[in-house]
MDAnalysis code that builds the backbone (N, CA, C; Angstrom):
import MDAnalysis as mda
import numpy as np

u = mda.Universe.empty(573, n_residues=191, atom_resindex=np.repeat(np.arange(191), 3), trajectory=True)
u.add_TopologyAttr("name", ["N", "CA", "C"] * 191)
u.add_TopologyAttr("resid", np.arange(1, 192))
u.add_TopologyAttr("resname", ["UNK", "UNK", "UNK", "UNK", "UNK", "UNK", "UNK", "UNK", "UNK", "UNK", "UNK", "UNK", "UNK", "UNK", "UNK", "UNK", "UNK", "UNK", "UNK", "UNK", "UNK", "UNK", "UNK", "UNK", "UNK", "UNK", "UNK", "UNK", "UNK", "UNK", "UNK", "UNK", "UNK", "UNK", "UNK", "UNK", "UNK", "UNK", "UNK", "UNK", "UNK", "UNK", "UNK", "UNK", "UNK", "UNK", "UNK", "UNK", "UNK", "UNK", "UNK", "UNK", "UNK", "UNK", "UNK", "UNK", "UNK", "UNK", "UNK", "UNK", "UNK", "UNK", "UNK", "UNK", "UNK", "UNK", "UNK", "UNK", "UNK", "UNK", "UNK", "UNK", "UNK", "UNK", "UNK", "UNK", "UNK", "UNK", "UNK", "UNK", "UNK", "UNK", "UNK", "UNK", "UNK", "UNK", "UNK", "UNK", "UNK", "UNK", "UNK", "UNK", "UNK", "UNK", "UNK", "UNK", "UNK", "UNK", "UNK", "UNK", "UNK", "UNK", "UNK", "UNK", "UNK", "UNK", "UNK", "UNK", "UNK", "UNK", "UNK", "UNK", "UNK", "UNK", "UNK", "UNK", "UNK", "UNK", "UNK", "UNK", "UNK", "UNK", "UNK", "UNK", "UNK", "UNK", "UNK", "UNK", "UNK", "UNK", "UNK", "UNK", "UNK", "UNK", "UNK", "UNK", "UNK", "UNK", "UNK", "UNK", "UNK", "UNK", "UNK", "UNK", "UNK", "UNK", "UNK", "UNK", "UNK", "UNK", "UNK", "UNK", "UNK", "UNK", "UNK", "UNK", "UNK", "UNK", "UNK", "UNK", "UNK", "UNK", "UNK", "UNK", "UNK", "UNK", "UNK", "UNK", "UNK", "UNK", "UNK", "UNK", "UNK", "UNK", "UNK", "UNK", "UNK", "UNK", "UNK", "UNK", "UNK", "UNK", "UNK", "UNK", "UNK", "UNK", "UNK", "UNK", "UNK", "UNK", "UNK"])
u.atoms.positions = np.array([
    [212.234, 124.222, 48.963],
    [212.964, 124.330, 50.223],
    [213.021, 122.935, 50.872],
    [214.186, 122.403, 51.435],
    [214.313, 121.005, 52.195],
    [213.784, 121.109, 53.451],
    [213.362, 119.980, 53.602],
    [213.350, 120.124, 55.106],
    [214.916, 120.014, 56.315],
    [216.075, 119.656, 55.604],
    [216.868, 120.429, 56.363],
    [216.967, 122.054, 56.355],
    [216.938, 122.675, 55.157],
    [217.188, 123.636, 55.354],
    [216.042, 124.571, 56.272],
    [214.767, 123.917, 55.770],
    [213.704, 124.395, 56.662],
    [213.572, 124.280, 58.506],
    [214.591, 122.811, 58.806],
    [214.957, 122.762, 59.911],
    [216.164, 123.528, 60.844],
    [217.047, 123.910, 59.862],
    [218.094, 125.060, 60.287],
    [217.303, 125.604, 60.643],
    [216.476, 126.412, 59.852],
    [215.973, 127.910, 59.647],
    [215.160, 128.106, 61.108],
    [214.091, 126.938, 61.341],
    [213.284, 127.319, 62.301],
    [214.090, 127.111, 64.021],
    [214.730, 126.061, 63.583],
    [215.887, 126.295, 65.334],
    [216.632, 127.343, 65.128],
    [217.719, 127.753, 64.542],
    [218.356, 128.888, 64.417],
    [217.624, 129.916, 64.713],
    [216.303, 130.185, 64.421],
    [215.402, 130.930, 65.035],
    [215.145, 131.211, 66.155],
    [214.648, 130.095, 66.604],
    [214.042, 129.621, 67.926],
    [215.221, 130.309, 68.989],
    [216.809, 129.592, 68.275],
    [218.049, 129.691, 69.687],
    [218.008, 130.965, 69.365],
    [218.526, 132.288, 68.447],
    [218.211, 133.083, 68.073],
    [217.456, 133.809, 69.226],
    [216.240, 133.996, 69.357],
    [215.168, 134.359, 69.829],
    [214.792, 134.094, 71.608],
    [215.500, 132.777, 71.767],
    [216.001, 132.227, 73.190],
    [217.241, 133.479, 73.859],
    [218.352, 133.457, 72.888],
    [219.257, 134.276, 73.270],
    [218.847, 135.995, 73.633],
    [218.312, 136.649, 72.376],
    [217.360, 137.751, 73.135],
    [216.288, 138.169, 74.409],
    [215.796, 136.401, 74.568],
    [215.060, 136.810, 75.694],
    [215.576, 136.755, 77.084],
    [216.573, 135.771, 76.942],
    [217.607, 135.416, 77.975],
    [218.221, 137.325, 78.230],
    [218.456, 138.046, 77.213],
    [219.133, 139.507, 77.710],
    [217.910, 140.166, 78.119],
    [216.628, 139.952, 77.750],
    [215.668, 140.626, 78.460],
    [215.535, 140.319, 79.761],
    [215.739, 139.029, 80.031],
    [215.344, 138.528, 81.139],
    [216.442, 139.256, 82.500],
    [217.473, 139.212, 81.702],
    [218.668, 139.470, 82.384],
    [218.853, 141.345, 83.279],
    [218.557, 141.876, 82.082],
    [218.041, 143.120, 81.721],
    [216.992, 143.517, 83.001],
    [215.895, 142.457, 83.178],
    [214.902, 142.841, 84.174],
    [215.045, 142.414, 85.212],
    [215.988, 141.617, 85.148],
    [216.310, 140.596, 86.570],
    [217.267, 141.874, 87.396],
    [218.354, 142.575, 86.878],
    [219.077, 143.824, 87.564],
    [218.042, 144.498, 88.256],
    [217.334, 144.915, 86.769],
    [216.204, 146.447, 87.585],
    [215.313, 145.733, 88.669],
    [214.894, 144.781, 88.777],
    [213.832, 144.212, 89.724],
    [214.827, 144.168, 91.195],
    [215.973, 143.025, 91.181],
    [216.664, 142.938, 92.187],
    [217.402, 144.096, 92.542],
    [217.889, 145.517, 92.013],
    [218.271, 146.853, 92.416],
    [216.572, 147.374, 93.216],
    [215.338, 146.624, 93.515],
    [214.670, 147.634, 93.706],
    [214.198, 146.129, 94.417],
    [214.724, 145.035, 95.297],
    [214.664, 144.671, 96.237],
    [213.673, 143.275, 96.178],
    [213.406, 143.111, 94.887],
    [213.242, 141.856, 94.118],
    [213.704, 140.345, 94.703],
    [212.953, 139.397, 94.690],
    [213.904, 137.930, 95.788],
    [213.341, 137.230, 94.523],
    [214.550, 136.012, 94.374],
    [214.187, 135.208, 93.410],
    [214.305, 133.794, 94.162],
    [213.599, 133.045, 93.549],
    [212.348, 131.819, 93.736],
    [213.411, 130.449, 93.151],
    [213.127, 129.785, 93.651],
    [212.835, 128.354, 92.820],
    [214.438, 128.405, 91.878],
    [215.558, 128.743, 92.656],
    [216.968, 128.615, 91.974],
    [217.481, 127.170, 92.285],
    [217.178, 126.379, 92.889],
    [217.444, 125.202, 92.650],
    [216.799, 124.074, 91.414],
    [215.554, 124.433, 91.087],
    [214.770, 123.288, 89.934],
    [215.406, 124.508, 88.170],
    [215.355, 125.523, 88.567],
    [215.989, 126.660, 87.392],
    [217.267, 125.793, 86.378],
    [217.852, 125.750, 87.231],
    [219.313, 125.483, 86.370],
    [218.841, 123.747, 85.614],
    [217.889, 123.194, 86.196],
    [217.184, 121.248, 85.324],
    [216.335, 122.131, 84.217],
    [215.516, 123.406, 84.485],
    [214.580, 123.810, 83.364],
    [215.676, 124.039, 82.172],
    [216.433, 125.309, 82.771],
    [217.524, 125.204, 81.279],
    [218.042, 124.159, 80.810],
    [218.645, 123.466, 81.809],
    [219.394, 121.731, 80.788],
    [218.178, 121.132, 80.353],
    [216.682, 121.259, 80.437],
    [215.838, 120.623, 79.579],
    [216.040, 120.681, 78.510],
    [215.792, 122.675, 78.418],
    [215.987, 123.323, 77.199],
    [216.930, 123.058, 76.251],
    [218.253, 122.902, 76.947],
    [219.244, 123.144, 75.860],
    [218.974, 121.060, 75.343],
    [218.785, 120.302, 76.007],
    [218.791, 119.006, 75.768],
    [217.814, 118.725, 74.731],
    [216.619, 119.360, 74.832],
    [215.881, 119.825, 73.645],
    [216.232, 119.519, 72.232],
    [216.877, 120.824, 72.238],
    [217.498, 121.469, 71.031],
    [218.522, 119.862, 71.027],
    [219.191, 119.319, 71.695],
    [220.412, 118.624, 71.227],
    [219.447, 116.978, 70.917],
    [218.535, 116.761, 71.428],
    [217.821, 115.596, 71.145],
    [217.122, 115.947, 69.960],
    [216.223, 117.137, 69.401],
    [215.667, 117.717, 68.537],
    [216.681, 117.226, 67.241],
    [218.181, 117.862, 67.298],
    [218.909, 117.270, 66.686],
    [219.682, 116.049, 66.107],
    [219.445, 115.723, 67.202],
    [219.858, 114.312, 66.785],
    [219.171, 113.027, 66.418],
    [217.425, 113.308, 66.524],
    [216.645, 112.505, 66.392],
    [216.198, 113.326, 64.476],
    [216.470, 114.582, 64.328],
    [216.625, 114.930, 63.009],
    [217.582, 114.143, 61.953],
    [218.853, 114.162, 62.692],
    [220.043, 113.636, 61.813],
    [219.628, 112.285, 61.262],
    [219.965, 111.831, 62.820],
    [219.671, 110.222, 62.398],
    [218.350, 109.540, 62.038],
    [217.426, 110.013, 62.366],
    [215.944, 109.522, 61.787],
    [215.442, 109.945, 60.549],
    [215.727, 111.446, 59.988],
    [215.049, 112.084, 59.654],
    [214.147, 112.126, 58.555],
    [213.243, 112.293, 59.409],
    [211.681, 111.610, 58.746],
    [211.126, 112.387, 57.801],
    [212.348, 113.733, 57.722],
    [211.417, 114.505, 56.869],
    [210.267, 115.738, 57.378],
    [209.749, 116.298, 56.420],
    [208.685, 117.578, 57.118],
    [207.260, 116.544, 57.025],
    [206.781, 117.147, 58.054],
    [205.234, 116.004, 58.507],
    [204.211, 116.888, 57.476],
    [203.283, 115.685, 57.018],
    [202.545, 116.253, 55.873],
    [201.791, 117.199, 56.240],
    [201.286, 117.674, 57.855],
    [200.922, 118.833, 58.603],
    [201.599, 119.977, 58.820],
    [202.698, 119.887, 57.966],
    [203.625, 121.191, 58.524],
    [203.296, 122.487, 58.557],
    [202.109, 122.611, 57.409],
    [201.492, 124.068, 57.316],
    [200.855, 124.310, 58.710],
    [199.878, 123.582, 59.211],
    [199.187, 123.902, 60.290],
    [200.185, 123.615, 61.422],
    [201.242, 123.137, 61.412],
    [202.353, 123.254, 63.006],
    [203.077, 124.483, 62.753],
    [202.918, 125.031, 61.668],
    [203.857, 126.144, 61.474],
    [202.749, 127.111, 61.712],
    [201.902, 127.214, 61.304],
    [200.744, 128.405, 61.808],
    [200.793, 128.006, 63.427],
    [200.413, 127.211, 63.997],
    [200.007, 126.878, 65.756],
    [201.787, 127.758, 66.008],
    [202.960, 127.147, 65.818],
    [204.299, 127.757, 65.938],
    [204.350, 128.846, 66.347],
    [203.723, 129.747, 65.109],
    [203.560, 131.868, 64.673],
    [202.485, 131.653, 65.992],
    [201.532, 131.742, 66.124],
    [200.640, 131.738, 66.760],
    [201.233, 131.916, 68.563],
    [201.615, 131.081, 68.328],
    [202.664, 130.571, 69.848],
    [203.522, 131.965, 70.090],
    [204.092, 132.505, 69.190],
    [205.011, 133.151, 69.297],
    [204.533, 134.268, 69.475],
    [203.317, 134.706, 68.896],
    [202.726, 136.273, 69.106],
    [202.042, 136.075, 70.093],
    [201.684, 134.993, 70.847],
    [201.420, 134.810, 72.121],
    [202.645, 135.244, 73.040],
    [203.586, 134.582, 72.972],
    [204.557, 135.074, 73.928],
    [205.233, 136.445, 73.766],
    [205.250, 137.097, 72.593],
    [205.528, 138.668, 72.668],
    [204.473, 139.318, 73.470],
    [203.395, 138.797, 73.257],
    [201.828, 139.465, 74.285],
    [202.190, 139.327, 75.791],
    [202.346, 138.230, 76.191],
    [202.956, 137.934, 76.987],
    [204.181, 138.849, 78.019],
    [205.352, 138.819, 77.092],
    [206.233, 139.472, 77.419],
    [206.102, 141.176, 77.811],
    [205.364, 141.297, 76.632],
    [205.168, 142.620, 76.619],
    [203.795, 143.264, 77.471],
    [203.470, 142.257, 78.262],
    [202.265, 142.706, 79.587],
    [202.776, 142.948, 80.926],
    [203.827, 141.660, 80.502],
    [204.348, 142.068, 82.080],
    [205.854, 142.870, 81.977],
    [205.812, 143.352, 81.051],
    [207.309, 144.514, 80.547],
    [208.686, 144.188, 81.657],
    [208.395, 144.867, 82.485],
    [210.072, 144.503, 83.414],
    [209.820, 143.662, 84.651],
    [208.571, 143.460, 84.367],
    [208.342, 142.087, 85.282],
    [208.539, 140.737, 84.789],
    [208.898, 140.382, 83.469],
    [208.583, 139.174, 82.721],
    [210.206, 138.746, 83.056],
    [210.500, 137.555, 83.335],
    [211.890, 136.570, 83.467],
    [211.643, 135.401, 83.103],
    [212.814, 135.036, 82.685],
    [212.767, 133.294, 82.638],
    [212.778, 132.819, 84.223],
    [212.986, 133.537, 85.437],
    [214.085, 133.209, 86.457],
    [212.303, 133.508, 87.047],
    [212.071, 132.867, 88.545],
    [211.111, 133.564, 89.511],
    [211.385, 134.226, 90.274],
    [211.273, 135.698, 90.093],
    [211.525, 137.244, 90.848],
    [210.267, 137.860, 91.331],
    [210.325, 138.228, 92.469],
    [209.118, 138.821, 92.868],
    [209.283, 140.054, 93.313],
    [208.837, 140.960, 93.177],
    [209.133, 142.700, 93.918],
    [207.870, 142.310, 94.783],
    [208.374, 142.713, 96.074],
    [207.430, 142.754, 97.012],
    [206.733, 143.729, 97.210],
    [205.278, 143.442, 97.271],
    [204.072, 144.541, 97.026],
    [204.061, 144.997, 95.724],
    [203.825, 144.332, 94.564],
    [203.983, 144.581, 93.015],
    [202.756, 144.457, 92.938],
    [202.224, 145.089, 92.210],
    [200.772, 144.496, 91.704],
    [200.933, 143.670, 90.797],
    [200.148, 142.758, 90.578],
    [200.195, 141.514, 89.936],
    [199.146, 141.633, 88.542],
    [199.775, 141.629, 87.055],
    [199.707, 141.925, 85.861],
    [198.176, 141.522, 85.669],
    [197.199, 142.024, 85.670],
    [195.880, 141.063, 85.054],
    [195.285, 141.801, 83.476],
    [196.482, 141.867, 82.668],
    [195.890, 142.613, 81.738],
    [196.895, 141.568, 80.730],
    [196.518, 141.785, 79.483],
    [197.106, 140.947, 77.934],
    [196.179, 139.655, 78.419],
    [197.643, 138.339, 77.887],
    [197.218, 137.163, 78.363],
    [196.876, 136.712, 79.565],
    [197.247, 137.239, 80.291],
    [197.064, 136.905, 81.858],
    [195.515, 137.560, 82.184],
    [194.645, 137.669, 81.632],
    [193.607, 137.752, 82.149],
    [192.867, 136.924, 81.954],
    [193.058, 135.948, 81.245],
    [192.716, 134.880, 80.144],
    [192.968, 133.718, 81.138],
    [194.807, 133.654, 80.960],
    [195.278, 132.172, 81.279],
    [196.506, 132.622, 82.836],
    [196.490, 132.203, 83.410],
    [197.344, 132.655, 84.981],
    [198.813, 132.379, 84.060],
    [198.986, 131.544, 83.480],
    [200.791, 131.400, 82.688],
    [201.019, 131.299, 81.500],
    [200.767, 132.329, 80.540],
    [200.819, 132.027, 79.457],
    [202.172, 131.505, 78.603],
    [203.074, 131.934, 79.802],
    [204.654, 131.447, 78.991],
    [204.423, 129.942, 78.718],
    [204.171, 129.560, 80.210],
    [204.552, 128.408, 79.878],
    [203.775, 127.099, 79.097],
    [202.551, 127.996, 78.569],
    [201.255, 127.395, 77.672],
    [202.630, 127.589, 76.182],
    [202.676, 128.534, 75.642],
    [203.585, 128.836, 74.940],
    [204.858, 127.367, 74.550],
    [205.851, 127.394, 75.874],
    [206.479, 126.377, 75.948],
    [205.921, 125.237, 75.310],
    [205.060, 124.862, 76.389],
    [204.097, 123.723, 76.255],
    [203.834, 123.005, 74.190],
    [203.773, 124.131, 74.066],
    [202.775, 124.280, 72.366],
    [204.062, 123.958, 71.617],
    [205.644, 124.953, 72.204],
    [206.413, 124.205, 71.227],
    [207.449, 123.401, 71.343],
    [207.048, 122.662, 72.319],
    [208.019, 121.630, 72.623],
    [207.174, 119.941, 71.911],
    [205.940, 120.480, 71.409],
    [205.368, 119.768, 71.117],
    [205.376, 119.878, 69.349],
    [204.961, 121.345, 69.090],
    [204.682, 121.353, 67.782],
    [206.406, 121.443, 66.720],
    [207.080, 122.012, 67.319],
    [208.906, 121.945, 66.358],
    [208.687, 120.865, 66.178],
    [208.907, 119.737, 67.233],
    [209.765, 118.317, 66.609],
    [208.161, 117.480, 65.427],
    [207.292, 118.078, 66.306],
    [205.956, 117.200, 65.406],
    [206.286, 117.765, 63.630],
    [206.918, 119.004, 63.670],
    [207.063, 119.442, 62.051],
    [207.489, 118.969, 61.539],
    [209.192, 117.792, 62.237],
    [209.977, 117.774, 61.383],
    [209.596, 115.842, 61.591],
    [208.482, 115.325, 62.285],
    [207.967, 114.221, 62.899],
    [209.010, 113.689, 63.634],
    [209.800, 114.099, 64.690],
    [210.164, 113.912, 65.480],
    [209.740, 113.437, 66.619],
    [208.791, 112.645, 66.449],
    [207.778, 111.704, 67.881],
    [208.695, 111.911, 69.143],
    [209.679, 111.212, 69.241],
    [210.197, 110.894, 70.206],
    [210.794, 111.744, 71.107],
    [211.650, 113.112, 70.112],
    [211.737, 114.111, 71.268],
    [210.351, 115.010, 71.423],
    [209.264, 115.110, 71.155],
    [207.967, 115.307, 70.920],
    [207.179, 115.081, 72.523],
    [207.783, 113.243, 72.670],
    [206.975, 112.490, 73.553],
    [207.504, 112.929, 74.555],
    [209.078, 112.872, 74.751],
    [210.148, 112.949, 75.443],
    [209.561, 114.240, 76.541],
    [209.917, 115.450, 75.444],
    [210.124, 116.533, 76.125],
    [208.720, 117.234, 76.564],
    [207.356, 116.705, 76.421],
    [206.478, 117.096, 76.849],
    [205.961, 116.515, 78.478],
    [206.381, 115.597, 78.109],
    [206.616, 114.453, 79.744],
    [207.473, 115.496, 80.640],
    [208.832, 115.924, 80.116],
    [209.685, 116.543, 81.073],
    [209.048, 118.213, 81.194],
    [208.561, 118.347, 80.575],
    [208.167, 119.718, 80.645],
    [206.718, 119.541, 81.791],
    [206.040, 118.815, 81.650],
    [204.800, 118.707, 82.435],
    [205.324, 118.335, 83.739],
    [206.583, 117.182, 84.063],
    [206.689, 117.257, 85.100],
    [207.753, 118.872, 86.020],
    [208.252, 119.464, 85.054],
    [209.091, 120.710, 85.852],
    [208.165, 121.638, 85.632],
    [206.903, 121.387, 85.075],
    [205.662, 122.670, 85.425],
    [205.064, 122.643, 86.472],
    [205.066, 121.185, 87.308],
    [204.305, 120.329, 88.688],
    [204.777, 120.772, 89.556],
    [206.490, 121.129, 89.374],
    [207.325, 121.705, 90.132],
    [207.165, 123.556, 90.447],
    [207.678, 123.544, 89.370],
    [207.668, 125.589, 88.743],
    [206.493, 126.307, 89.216],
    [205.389, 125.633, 88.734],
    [203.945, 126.315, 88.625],
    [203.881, 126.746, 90.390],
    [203.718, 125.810, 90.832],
    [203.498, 125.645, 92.861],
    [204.571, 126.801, 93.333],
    [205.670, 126.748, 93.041],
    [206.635, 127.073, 93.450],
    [206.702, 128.732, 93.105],
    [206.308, 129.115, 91.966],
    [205.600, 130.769, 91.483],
    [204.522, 130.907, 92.326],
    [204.123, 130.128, 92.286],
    [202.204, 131.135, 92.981],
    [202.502, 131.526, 94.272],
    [203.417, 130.056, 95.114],
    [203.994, 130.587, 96.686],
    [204.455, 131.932, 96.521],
    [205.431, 132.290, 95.468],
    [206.068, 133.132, 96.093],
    [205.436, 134.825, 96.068],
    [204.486, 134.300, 94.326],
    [203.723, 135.709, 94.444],
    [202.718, 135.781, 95.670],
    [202.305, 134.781, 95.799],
    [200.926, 134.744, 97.163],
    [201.627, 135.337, 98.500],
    [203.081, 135.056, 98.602],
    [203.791, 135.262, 99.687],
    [204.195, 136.737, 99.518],
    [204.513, 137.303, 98.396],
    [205.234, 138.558, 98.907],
    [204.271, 139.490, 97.720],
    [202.714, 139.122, 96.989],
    [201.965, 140.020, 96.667],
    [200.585, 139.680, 97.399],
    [199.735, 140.697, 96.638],
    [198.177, 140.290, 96.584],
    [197.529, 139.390, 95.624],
    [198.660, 138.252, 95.062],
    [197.953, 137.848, 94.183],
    [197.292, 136.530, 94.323],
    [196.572, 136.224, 95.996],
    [195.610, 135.555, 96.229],
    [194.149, 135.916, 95.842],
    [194.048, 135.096, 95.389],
    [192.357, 135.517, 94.570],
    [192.185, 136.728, 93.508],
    [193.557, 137.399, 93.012],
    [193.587, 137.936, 91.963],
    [192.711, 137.993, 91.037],
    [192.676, 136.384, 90.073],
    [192.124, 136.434, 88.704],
    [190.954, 135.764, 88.897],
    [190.583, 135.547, 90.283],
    [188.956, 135.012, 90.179],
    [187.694, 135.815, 89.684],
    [188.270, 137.296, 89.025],
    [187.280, 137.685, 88.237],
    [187.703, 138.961, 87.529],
    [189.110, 138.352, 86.803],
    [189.448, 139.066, 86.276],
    [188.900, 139.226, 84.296],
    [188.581, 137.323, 84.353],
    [188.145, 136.946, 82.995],
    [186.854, 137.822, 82.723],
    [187.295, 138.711, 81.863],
    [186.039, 139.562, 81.026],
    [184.618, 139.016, 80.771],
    [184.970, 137.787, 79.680],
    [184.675, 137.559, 78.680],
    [183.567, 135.706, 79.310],
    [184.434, 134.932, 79.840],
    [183.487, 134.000, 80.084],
    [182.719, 133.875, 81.371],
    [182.224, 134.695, 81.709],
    [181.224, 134.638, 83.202],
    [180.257, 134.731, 81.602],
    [179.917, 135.688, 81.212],
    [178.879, 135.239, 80.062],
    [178.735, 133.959, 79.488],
    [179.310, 132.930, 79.227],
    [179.805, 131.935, 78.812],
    [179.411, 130.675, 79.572],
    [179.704, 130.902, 80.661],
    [179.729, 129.780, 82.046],
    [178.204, 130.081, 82.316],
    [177.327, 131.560, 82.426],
    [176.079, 131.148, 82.823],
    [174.906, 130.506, 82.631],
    [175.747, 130.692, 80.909],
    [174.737, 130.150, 79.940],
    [174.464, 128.678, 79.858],
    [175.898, 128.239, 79.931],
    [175.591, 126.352, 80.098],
    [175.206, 125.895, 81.113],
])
């Protein structure tokens, strides 16, 4: 298998898989806002998507013209990849018709502390994080690698603040997960 063809395969995927969640999102964004739902942070929204799609078009073009080929790590970026991904179905599927790309809040919702979120307060965007880093590292794409982890950290500086206001503002989810973690209060007493 080439690594072009191996590089089709895994973006075609990826947009693929973008496009389904975009109808989920869409899908939950009706039922939430029919039941009085306010959405957040529509001005920095529409720079997160042109990240995204710039992504994919720098991803590409630093493929074409550079292309360095599959990185001699590809097995283990492709496992971290899968990994990533059954993270974000966990994900998705915790917070069911609460989960958006968009920030929607139903006022007086209880706030999800079960799957990943009992763990990590955002697991999407840990997710993100993992493959905006690990795609282009497969195909050694450094540069949109370097690029898009910079831009992603700074519209998380943004995003992140800008979610918690709004759940803190229209839920209970001040002091939520300060003891929601199962698993490391055992962990923490010990060291």
């Amino acid at each position: 298998m080439t690594d072009i063809f191996s590089f089709l395969l895994l973006v075609g995927f990826i947009v693929i898989q973008r496009l389904f969640e975009l109808r989920i999102a869409k899908s939950n964004e009706k039922w939430m806002k029919q039941r009085g739902a306010v959405e957040f942070g529509e001005k920095h929204y529409r720079y997160m998507v042109m990240m995204h799609f710039f992504f994919f078009l720098f991803l590409s073009c630093e493929k074409v013209f550079r292309n360095q080929g599959l990185s001699p790590f590809w097995g283990i970026l492709i496992i971290l990849f899968l990994v990533a991904q059954l993270f974000r179905i966990w994900a998705i599927t915790s917070l069911g018709r609460f989960w958006n790309t968009k920030i929607i809040v139903l006022r007086n919702a209880s706030v999800i502390r079960k799957g990943p979120y009992c763990f990590i307060k955002h697991p999407n965007y840990f997710v993100v994080a993992v493959e905006l880093a690990v795609v282009p590292l497969m195909f050694n794409a450094f540069l949109t690698a370097g690029l898009f982890t910079l831009l992603n950290i700074i519209m998380l500086m943004i995003r992140i603040p800008e979610e918690e206001k709004a759940l803190k503002e229209l839920t209970e989810y001040e002091g939520t997960f300060k003891d929601c973690n199962r698993f490391l209060p055992h962990i923490v007493k010990k060291v």
